[in-house]
C-alpha positions as CSV (number, residue, x, y, z in Angstrom):
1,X,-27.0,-19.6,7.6
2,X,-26.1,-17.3,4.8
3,X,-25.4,-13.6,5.2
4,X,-28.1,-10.8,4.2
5,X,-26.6,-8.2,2.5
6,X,-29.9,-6.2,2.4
7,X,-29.5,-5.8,7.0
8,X,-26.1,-4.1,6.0
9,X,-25.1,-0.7,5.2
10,X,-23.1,0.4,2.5
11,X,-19.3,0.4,4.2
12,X,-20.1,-2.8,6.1
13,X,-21.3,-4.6,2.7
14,X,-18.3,-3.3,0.5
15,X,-15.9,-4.6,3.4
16,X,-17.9,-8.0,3.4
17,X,-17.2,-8.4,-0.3
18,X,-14.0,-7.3,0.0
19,X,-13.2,-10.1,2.5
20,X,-15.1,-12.4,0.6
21,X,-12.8,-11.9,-2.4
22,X,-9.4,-12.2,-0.4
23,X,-10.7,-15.1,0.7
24,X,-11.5,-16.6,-2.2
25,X,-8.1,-16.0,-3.5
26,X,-6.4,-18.1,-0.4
27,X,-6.2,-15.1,2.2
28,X,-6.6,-16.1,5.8
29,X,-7.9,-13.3,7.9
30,X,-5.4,-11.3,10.2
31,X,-6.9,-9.6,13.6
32,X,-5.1,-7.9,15.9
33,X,-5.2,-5.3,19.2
34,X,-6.3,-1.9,18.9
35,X,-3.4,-0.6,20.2
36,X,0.3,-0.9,20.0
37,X,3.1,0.2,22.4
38,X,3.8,4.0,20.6
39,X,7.6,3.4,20.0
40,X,6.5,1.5,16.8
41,X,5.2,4.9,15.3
42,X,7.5,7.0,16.7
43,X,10.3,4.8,15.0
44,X,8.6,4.7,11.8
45,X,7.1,8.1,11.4
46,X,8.1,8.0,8.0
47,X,5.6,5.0,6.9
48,X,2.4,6.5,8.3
49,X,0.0,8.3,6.4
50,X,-0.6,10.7,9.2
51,X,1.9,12.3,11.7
52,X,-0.8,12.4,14.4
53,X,-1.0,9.3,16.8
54,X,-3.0,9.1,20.5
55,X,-1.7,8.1,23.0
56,X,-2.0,6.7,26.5
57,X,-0.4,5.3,29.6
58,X,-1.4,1.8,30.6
59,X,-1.9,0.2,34.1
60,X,1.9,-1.0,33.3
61,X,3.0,2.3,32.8
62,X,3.9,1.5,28.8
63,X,2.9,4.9,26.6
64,X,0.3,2.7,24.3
65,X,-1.4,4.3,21.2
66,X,-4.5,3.5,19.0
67,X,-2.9,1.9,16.2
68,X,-2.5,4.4,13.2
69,X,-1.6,1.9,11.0
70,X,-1.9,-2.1,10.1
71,X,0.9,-3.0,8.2
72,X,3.6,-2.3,10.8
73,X,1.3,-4.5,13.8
74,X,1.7,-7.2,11.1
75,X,5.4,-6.9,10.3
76,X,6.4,-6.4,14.1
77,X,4.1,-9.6,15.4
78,X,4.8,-11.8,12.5
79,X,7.4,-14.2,11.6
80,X,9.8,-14.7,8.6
81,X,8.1,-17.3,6.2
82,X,11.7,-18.8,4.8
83,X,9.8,-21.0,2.0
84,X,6.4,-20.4,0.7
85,X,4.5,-16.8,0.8
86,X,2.1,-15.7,3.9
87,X,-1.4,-14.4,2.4
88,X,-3.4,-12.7,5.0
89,X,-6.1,-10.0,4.6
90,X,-7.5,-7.7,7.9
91,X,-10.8,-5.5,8.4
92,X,-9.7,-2.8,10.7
93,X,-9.8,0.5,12.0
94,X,-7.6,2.7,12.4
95,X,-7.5,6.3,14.2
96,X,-5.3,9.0,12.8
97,X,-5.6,13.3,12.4
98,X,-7.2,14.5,9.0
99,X,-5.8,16.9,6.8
100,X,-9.0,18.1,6.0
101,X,-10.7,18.4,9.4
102,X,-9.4,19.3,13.0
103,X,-9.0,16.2,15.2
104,X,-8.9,12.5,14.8
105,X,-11.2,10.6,13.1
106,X,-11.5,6.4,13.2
107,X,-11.2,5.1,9.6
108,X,-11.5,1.5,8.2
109,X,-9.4,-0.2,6.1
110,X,-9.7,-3.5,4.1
111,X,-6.4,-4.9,2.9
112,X,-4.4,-8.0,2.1
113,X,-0.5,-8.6,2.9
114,X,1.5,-10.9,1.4
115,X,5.2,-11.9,3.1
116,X,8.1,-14.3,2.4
117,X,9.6,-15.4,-0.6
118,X,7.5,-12.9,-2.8
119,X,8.5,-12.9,-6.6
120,X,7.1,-11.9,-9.9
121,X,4.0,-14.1,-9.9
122,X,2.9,-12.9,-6.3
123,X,3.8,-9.4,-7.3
124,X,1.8,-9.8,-10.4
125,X,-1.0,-11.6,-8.2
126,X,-1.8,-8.6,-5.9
127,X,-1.7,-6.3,-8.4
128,X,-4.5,-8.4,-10.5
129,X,-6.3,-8.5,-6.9
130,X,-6.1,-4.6,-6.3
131,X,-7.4,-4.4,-10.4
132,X,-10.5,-6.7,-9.5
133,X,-10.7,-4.8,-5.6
134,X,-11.5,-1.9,-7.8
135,X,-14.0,-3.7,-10.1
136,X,-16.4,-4.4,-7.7
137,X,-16.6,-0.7,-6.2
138,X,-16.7,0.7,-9.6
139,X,-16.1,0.1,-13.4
140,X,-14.9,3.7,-13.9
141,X,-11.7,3.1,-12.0
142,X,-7.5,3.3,-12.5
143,X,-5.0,1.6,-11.3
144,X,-1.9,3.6,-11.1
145,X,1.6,1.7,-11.1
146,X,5.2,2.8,-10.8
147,X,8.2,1.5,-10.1
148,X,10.5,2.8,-7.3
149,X,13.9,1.3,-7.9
150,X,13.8,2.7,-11.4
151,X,13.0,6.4,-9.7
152,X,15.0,5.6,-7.2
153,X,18.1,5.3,-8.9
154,X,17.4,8.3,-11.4
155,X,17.1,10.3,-8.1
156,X,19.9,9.5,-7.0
157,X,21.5,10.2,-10.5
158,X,21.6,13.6,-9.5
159,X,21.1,14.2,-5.7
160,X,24.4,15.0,-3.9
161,X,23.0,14.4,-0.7
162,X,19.8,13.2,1.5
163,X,18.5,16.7,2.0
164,X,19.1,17.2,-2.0
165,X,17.4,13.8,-2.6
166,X,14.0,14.7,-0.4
167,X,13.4,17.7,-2.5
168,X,14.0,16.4,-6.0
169,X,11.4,13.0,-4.6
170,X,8.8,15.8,-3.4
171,X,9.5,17.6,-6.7
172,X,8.7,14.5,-8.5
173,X,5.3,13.8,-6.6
174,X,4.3,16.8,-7.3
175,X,5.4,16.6,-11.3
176,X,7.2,19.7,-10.6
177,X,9.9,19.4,-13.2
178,X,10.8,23.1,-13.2
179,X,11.7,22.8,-9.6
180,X,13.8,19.8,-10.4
181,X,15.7,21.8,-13.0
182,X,16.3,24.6,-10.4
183,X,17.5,22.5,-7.6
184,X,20.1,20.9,-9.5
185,X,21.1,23.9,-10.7
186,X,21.4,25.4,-7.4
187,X,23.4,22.2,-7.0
188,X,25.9,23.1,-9.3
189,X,25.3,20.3,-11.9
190,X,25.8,20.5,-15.4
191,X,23.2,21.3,-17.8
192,X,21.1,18.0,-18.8
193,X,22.6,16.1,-15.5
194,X,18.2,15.8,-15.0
195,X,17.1,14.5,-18.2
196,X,17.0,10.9,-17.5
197,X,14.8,11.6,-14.4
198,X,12.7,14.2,-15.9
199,X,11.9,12.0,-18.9
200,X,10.9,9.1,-16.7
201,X,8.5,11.5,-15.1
202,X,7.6,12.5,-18.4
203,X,6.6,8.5,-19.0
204,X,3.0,8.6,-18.0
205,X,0.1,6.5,-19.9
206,X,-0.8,3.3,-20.6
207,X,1.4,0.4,-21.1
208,X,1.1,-0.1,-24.4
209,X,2.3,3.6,-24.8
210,X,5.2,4.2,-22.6
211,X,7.2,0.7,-21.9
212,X,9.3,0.9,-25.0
213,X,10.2,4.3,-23.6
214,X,11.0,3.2,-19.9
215,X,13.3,0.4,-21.1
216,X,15.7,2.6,-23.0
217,X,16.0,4.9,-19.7
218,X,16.3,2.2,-17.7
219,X,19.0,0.4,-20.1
220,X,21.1,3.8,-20.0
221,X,21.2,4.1,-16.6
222,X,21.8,0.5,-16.0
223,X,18.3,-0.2,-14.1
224,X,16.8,-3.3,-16.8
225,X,15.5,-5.5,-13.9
226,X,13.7,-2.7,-12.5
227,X,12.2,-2.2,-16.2
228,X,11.6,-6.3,-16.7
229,X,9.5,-6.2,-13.4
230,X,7.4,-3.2,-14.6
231,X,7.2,-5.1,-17.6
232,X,6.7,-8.3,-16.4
233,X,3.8,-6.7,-14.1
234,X,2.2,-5.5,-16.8
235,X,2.5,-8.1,-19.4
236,X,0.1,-10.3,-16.8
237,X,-2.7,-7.8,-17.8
238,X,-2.5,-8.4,-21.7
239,X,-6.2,-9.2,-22.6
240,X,-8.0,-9.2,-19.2
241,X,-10.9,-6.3,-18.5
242,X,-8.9,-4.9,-16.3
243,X,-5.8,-3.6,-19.1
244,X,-7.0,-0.8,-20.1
245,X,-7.8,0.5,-16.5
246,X,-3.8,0.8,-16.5
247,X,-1.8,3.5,-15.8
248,X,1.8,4.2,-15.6
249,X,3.0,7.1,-13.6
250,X,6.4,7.9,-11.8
251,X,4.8,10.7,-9.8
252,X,3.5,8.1,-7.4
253,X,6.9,8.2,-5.0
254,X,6.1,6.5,-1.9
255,X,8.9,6.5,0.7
256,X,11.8,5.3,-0.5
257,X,12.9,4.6,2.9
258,X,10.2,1.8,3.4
259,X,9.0,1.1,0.1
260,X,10.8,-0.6,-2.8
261,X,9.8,-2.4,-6.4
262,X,6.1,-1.7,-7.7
263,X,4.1,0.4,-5.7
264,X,0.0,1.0,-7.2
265,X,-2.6,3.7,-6.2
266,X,-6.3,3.2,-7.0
267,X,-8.7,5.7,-8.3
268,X,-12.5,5.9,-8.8
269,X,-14.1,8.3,-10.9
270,X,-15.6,11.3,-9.0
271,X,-13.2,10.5,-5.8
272,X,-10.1,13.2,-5.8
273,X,-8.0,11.2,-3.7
274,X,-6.6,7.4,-4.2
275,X,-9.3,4.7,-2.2
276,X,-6.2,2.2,-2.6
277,X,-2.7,2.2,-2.1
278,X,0.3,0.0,-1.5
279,X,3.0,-1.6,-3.2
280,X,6.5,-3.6,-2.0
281,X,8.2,-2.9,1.2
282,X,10.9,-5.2,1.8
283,X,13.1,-2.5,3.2
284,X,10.2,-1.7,6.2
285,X,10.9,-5.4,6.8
286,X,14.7,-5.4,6.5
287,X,14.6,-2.4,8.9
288,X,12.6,-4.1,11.6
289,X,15.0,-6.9,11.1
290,X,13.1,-9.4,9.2
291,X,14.5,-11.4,6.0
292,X,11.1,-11.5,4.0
293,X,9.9,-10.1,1.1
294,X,6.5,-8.1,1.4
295,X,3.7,-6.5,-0.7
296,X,-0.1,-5.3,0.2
297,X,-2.5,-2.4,-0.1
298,X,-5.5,-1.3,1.7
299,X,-8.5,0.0,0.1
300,X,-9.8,2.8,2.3
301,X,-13.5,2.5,3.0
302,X,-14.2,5.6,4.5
303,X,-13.4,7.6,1.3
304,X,-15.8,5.7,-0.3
305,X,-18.7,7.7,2.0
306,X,-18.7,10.4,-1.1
307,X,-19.5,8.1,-3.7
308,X,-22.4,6.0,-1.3
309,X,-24.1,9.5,-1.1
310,X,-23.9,10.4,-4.4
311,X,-25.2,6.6,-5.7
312,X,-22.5,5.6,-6.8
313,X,-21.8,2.0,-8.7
314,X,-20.2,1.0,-5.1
């Protein structure tokens, strides 16, 4: 018995495609509880998009909460996969407080994960499955890519300390390069001690236009596998559709604490905010003391509500 589309609204057909995708790229599906014991979130604060979590006691007397998050359930109930690569996609919701309204709100989330002995090629493999995510909701879409290592070692080019290095990484999401110039100043450091890091934040476009420029930064400050990846990445897009959706951009930070290697954003045209996001996270794993190698997204569905009511191409 085949599935009607028509019965469906909008956010439940867009996650059926979705699903139908991942799974016809190998993806089993991943379900899990609606709640977690809290002391996952509270020990990873840091990773979650939202600081707000609810609670509640069970009959056990565990503080429980309504799972803000995906990944982490994933990470914490899976196992190492020491040969081969785990591919698993989820349709979920998740409950967390809105910047832009008082309260929580329950939002659902489509995603794919991919664990263990993830390389280039698997790497390369999500980010063509983000490019083709964003396809199908629109074809007026970008998919932003940077490259953390890289930012992360010109941060710490210049930060003398953790405090230091928060505010030059918030400095950098926001492209704030004047502030950067004034905190290491306030530092102490020598004129020019920022240029490398303010010329990598400089290196935003298409590939095409600002590769040749990331290498030599990344040669001088001895980063050129950071650079080959980004590269590498990048060169798997030569002549599909999807290249000139490309965008590089070293504004898009992440947590360096968690996140590592490529991370991507996804934009669609008449949406402010990203409906995707994701990257590599091997240190989230490393920290929960897990020897795999990890990279996902989610595409957020209900910031898709906008472009539904406006008849949109989603």
């Amino acid at each position: 018995m085949e599935l009607d589309l028509e019965v469906l609204d909008e956010t439940e057909r867009i996650g059926f495609l979705l699903r139908s995708l991942y799974q016809q790229h190998g993806f089993s599906r991943y379900r899990m509880s609606k709640f977690e014991e809290y002391d996952l979130y509270s020990r990873n604060k840091d990773f979650l998009l939202s600081d707000g979590v609810i609670t509640f006691t069970d009959t056990n007397g565990r503080l429980m909460a309504l799972k803000p998050d995906v990944t982490l359930s994933i990470v914490k109930n899976g196992r190492d996969c020491p040969s081969g690569v785990q591919k698993v996609y989820y349709h979920e919701n998740v409950y967390r407080s809105s910047d832009a309204e008082e309260g929580f709100r329950e939002e659902t989330q489509v995603g794919v994960e991919c664990m263990g002995q993830v390389d280039g090629p698997t790497v390369s493999e999500v980010l063509n499955l983000a490019a083709e995510s964003l396809q199908m909701l629109s074809g007026e879409y970008v998919l932003e890519i940077s490259q953390l290592d890289l930012l992360g070692a010109l941060v710490d080019s210049v930060a003398i300390d953790e405090t230091m290095r928060m505010s030059v990484l918030r400095c950098a999401e926001q492209k704030n390069l004047h502030g950067i110039r004034e905190i290491c100043r306030e530092a102490g450091l020598p004129e020019g001690a920022e240029k490398g890091l303010i010329n990598l934040l400089e290196c935003c476009g298409t590939p095409k236009r600002v590769m040749l420029e990331i290498r030599k930064i990344a040669e001088e400050y001895g980063c050129e596998e950071a650079a080959r990846q980004l590269g590498q990445c990048m060169a798997g897009f030569i002549g599909s559709e999807a290249e000139k959706h490309l965008w590089i951009d070293f504004s898009s930070t992440g947590d360096l604490k968690y996140y590592n290697g490529i991370a991507l954003k996804g934009f669609l045209k008449g949406i402010p905010v990203p409906v995707l996001s994701g990257g590599q996270y091997d240190a989230l794993l490393k920290r929960m003391h897990r020897k795999d190698r990890a990279i996902g997204f989610a595409v957020f569905l209900h910031r898709l509500e906008r472009l539904t009511r406006e008849g949109g191409e989603v």
